[in-house]
C-alpha positions as CSV (number, residue, x, y, z in Angstrom):
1,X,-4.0,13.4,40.9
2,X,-4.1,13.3,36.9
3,X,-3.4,9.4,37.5
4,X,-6.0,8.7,39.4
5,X,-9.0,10.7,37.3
6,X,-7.7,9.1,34.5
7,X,-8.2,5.6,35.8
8,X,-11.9,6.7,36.8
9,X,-12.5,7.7,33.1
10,X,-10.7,5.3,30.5
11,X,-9.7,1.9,29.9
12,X,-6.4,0.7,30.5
13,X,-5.0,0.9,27.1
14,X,-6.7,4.5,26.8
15,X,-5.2,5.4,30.2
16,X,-1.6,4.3,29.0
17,X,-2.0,6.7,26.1
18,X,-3.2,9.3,27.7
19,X,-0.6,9.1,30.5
20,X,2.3,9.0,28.0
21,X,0.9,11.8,26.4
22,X,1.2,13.8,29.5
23,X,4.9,12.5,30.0
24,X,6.2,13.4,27.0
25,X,4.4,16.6,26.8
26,X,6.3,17.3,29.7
27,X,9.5,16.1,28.2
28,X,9.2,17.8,25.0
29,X,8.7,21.0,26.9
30,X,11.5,20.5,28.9
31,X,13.8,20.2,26.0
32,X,12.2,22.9,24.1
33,X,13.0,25.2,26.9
34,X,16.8,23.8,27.0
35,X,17.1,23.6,23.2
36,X,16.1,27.6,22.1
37,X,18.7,29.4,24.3
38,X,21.4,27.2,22.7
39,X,20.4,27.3,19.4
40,X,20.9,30.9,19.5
41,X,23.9,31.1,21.3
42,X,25.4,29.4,18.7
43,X,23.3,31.1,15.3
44,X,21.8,33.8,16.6
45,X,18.3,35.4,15.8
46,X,19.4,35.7,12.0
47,X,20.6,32.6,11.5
48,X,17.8,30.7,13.1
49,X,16.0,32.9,10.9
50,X,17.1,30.8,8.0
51,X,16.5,27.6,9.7
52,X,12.9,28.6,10.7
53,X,12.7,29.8,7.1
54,X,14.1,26.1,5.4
55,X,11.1,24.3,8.0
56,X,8.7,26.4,5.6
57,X,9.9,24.2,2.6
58,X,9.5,21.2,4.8
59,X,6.3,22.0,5.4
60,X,5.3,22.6,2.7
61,X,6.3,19.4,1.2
62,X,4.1,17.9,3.5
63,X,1.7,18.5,1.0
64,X,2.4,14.9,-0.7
65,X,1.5,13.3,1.8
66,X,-2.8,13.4,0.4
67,X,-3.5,13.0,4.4
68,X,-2.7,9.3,4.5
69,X,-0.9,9.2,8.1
70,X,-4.9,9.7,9.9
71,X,-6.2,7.8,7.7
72,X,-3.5,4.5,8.2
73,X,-4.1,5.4,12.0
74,X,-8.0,5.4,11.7
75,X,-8.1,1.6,8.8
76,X,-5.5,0.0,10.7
77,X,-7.3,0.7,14.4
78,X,-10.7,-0.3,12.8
79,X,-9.3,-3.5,11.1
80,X,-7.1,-4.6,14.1
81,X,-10.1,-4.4,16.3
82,X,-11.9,-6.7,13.7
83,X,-8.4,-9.3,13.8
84,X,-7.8,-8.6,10.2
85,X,-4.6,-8.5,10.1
86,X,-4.7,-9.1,5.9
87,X,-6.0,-5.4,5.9
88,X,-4.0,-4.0,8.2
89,X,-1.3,-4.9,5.2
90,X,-3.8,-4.0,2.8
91,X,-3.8,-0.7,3.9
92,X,0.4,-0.3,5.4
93,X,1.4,-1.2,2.0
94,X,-1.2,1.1,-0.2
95,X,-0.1,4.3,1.7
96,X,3.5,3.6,1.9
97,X,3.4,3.2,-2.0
98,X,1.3,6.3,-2.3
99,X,3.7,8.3,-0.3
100,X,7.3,7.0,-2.3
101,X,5.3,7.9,-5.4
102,X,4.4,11.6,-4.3
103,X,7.5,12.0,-1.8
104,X,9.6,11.9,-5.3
105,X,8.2,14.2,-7.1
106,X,7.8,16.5,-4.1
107,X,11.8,16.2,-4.4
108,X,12.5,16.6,-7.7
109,X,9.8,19.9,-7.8
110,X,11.9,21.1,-4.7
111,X,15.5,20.2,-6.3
112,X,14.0,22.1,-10.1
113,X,12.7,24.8,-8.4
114,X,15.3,25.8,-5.7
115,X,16.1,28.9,-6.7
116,X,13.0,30.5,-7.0
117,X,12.0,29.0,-3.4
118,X,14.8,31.2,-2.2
119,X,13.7,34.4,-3.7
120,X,10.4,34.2,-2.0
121,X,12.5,34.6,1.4
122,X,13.6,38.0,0.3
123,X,17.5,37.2,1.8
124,X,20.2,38.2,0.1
125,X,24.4,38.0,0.4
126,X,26.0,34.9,2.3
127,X,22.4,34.0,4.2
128,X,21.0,33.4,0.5
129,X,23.8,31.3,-0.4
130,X,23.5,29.4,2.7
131,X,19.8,28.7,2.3
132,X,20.3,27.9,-1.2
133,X,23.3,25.0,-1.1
134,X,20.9,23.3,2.2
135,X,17.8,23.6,0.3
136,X,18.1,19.9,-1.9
137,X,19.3,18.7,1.6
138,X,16.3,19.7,2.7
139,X,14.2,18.1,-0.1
140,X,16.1,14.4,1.0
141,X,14.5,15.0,4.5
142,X,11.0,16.2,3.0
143,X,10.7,13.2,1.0
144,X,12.3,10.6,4.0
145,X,9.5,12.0,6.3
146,X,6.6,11.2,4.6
147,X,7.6,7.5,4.3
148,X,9.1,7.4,8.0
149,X,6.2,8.7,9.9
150,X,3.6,6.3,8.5
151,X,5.2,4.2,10.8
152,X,4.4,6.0,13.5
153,X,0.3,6.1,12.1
154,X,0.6,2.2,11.9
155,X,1.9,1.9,15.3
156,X,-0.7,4.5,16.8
157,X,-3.3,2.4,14.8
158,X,-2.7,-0.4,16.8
159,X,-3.5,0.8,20.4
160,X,0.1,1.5,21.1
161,X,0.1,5.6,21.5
162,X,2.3,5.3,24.5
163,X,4.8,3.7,22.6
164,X,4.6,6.1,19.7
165,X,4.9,9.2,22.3
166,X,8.4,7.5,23.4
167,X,10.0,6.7,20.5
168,X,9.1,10.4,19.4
169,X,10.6,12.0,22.6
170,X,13.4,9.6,22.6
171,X,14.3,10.3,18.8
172,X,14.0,13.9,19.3
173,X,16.7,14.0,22.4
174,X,18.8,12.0,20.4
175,X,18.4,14.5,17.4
176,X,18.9,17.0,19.4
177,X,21.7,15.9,21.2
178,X,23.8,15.2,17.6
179,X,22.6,18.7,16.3
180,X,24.5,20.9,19.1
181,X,27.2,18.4,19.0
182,X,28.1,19.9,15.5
183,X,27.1,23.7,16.3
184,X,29.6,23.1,19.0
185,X,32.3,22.0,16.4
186,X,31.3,24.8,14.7
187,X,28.7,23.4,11.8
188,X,26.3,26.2,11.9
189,X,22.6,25.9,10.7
190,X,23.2,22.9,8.5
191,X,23.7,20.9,12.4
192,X,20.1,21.6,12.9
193,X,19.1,19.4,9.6
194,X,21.5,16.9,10.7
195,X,19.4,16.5,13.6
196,X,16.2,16.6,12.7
197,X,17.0,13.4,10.2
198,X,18.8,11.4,13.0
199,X,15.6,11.9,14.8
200,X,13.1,10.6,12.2
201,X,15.9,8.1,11.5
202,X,15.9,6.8,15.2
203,X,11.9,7.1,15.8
204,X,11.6,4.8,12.1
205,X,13.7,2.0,13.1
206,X,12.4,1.8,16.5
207,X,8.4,2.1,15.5
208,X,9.7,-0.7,12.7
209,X,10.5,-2.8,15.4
210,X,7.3,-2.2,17.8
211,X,5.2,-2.8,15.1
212,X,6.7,-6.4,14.4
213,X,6.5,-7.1,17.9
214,X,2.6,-6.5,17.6
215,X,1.4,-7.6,14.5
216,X,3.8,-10.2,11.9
217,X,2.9,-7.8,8.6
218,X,4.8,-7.0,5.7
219,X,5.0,-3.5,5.2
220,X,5.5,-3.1,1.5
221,X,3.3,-6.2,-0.6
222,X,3.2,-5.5,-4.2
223,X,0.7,-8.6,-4.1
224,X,-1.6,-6.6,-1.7
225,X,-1.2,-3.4,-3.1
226,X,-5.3,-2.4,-4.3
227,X,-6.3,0.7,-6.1
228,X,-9.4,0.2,-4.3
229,X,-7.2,0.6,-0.7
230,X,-5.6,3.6,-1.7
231,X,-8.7,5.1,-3.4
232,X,-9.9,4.8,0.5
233,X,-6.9,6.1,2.2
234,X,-7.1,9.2,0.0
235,X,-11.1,9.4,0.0
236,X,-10.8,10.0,4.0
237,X,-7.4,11.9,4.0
238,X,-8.9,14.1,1.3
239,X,-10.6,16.3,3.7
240,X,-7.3,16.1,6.2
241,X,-5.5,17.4,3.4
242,X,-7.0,20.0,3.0
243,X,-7.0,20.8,6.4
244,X,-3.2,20.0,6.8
245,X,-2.4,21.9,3.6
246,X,-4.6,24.7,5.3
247,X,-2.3,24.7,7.9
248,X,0.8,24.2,6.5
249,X,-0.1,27.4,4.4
250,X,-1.1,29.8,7.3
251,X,2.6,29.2,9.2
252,X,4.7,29.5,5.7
253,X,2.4,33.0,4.9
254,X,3.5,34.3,8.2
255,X,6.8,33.7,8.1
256,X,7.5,34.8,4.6
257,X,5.2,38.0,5.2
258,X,7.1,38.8,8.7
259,X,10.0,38.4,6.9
260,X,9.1,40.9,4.2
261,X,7.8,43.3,6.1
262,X,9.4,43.2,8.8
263,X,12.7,41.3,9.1
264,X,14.4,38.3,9.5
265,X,15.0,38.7,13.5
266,X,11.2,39.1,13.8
267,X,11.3,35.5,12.0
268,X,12.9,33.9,14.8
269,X,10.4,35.7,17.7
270,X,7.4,34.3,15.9
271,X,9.1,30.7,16.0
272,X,10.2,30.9,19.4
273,X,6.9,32.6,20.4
274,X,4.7,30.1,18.5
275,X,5.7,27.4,19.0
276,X,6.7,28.1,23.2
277,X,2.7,28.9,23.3
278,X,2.1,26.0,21.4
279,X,3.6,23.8,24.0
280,X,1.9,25.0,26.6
281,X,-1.2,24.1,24.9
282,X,0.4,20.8,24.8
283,X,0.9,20.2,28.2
284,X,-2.6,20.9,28.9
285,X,-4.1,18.3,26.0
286,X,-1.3,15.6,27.1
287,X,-2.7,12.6,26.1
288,X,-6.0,13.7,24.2
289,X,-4.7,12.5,20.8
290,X,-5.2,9.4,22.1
291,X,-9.2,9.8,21.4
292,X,-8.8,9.6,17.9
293,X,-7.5,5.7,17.3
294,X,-10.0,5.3,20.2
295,X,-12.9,6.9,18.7
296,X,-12.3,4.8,15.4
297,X,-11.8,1.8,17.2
298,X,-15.5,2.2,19.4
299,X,-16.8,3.0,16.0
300,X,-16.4,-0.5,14.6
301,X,-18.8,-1.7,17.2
302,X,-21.7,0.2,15.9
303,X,-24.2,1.2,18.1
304,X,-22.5,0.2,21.4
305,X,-19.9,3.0,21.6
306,X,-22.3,5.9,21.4
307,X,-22.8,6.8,24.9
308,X,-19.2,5.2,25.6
309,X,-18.3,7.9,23.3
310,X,-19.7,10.9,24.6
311,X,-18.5,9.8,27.9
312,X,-14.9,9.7,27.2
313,X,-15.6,13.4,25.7
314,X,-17.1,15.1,28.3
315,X,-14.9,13.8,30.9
316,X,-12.0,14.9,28.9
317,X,-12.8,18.6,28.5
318,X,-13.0,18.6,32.4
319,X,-9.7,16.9,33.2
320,X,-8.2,19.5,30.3
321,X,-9.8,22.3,31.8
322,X,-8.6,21.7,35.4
323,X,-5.0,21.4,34.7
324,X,-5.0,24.4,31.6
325,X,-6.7,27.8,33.5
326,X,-4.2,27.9,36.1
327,X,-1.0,26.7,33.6
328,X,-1.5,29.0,31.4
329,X,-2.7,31.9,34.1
330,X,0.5,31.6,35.7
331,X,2.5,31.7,32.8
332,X,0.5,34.6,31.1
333,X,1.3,36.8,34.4
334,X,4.9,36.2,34.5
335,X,5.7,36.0,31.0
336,X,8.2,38.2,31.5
337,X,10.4,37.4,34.3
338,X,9.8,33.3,32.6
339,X,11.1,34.9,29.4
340,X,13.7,36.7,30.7
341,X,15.1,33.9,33.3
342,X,15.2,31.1,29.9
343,X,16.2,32.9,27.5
344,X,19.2,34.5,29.4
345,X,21.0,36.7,27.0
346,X,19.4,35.7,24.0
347,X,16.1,37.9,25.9
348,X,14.1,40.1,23.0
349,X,11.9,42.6,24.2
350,X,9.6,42.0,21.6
351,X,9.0,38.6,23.3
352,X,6.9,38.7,26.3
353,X,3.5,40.5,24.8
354,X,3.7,38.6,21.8
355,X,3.7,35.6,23.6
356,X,1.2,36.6,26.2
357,X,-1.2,37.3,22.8
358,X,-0.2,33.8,21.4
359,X,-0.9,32.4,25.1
360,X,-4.5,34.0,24.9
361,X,-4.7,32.2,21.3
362,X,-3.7,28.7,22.3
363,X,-6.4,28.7,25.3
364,X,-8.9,29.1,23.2
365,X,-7.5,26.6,20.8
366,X,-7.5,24.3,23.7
367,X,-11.3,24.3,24.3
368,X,-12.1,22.7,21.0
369,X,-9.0,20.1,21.0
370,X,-11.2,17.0,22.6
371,X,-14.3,17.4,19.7
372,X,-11.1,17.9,16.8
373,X,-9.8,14.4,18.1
374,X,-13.4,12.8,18.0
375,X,-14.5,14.3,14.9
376,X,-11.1,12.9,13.6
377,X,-11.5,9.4,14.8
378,X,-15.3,8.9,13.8
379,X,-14.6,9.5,10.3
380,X,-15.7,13.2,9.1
381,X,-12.8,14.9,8.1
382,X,-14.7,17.2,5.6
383,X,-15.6,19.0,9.1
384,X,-12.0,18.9,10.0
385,X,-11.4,20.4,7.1
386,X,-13.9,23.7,7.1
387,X,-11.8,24.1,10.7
388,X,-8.7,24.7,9.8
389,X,-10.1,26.8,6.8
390,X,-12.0,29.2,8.9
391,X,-8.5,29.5,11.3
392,X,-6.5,30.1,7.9
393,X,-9.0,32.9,6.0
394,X,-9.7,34.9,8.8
395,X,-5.8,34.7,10.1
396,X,-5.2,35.9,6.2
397,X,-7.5,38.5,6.2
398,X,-6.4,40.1,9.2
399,X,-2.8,40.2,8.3
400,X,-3.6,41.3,4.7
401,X,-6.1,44.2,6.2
402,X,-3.6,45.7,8.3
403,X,-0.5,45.4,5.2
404,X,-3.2,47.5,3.1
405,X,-3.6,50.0,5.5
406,X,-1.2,50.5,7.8
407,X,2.6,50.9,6.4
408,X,4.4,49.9,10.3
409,X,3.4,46.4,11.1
410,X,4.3,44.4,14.3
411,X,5.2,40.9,15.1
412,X,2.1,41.1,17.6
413,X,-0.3,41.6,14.4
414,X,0.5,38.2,13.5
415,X,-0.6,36.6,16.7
416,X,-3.8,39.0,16.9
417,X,-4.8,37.3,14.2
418,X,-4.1,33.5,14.7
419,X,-5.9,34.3,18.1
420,X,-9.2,35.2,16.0
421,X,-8.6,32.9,13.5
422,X,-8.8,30.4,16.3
423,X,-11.5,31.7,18.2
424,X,-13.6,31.1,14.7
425,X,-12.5,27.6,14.3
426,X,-13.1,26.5,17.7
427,X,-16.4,27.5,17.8
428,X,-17.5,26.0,15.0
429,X,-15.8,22.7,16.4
430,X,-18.2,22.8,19.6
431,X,-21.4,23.1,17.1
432,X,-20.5,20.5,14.9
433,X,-19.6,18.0,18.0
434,X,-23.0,18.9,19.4
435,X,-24.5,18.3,16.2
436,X,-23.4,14.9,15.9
437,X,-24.2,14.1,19.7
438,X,-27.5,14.7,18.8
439,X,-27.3,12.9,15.8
């Protein structure tokens, strides 16, 4: 059914990406779903505590990155649809630069300051030490992953989403698949960091090689390397930045508050909750990332892809709508016995209204996910960028409101308040695509 709206609504290259996106959605879910009850078998809801705690570091490293992945995606799908394949280089070669630069000092800030990182966690005994001798390990990977994943921008840029969405499910089994064959051997926490670089290992060879197949560039050209280029790259990614580093703020404050206030277990339920709800939202976009290299590539025809535009959008908001209400109605009723039957003996009873709450939050997050994509690929990040800042202050302010005055807090506080936070940003998404329909 999906199949055939799709072909009634897109292009053939648009149709391929949006159909991948929808496989591997499914895929990722799947092994989501598989991975968690394993994961703490083996570690336990204090020990994936830690883990879920180092992914704040990596996160926050992220920060070096100035926003340049969207912005390769967005110059390299504009330039390819023009055939100039001099600045596809142009621009490959300016941000992977820009990132080695930036991913290094990232490190060496990380590897300087490693100690104090720790003490923000608030662990203590052998969990500190643990966290502690991974941490520069962790700083490798931070600084590996900005370089790595630009690939995956270039490749996007190109038309080839499908192939992206692959490699990236592909990678991730594979990472996967290495990381419980150490917590079987007995490994522990560091298995999990073991996998997550043989993932970004796998998916930057292969997107090297898909990339050649398409387009005979040289990645890294001193000779082509412009400050004017990067000057660009960062002019656009400035307003993703701030949106990313936005983001990449609001999980790190919830983590390190739950674990302050509450406890290291509760760590591990706001992961699994998050990030569970998160996919379901997932499932329900599949594909609809695919607007943004196709929004940027309309855009270089000027005034031929406006109605083309506005098209693509309004059919997309029905096709999400139609598969999302009863997904994530049938999953909101039986949270519970779904919780219960997955998670087996790792079950928490603080899970199944925390994740009904976070359910009720990614909905709404859903609704504005097709004008976030088009915003994206026309070229107005500052918008993107007052989004995820309305989602981030009024998630703070919640949070903080209720540490002032009220001394027992719950995991479920947290989730109250991404849910408003969202409900903010997604309305303002809806005015500001409507605005620029008009426009």
């Amino acid at each position: 059914m999906i199949q055939r709206i799709a072909q009634k609504l897109y292009s053939s290259q648009l149709r391929r990406n949006f159909a991948s996106g929808w496989i591997v959605t499914i895929l990722n879910f799947g092994i989501t779903a598989i991975s968690y009850p394993i994961y703490l078998h083996y570690l336990g809801y204090e020990k994936y505590g830690i883990w879920g705690l180092l992914t704040v570091v990596i996160t926050f490293a992220q920060f070096g990155n100035f926003g340049i992945g969207p912005a390769v995606t967005r110059y390299v799908a504009v330039s390819y649809e023009q055939a100039d394949s001099r600045a596809v280089e142009e621009y490959t070669s300016a941000a992977l630069f820009t990132l080695l630069v930036s991913g290094g000092c990232v490190f060496v800030v990380i590897l300087l300051f490693r100690f104090q990182i720790i003490s923000l966690f608030e662990i203590d005994g052998e969990n500190h030490l643990l966290a502690l001798w991974l941490l520069p390990y962790v700083g490798v990977l931070s600084l590996y992953l900005m370089v790595a994943r630009i690939f995956m921008a270039i490749l996007t840029g190109l038309g080839r989403m499908d192939l992206s969405n692959y490699i990236r499910t592909i990678s991730r089994i594979i990472g996967i698949i290495a990381a419980l064959l150490l917590l079987n051997s007995g490994k522990g926490v560091g298995s999990l960091l073991v996998g997550y670089f043989v993932t970004e290992l796998i998916g930057h060879i292969a997107c090297i090689i898909s990339v050649k197949r398409i387009i005979p560039i040289r990645f890294l050209c001193f000779g082509k390397l412009k400050i004017s280029t990067v000057k660009k790259l960062m002019s656009f990614g400035s307003g993703l930045l701030g949106a990313n580093m936005i983001s990449m703020l609001l999980t790190p404050f919830n983590k390190i508050m739950i674990s302050r206030y509450i406890g290291l277990e509760s760590v591990a339920v706001y992961e699994i909750v998050y990030n569970s709800a998160m996919s379901m939202r997932s499932i329900a976009a599949s594909g609809i990332g695919a607007l943004t290299p196709e929004m940027s590539r309309l855009s270089a025809k000027a005034d031929l892809y406006k109605k083309r535009i506005d098209h693509i959008y309004r059919r997309t908001i029905w096709m999400m709508l139609m598969l999302g209400i009863p997904l994530f109605l049938v999953v909101f009723l039986l949270a519970t016995p779904l919780l219960t039957f997955w998670l087996q003996d790792g079950f928490n009873p603080m899970l199944p209204n925390a994740f009904r709450i976070m359910l009720i939050g990614a909905f709404i997050s859903l609704l504005g996910i097709p004008a976030y994509f088009t915003i994206t690929g026309l070229g107005y990040s500052g918008k993107i960028f007052f989004c995820h800042a309305i989602l981030a202050v009024l998630n703070v302010l919640i949070v903080i409101s209720f540490i002032v005055l009220f001394e027992d807090l719950s995991v479920n506080i947290f989730f109250i308040a991404i849910a408003l936070g969202t409900l903010g940003s997604t309305i303002y998404l809806l005015i500001q695509y409507k605005l620029l329909s008009r426009n």
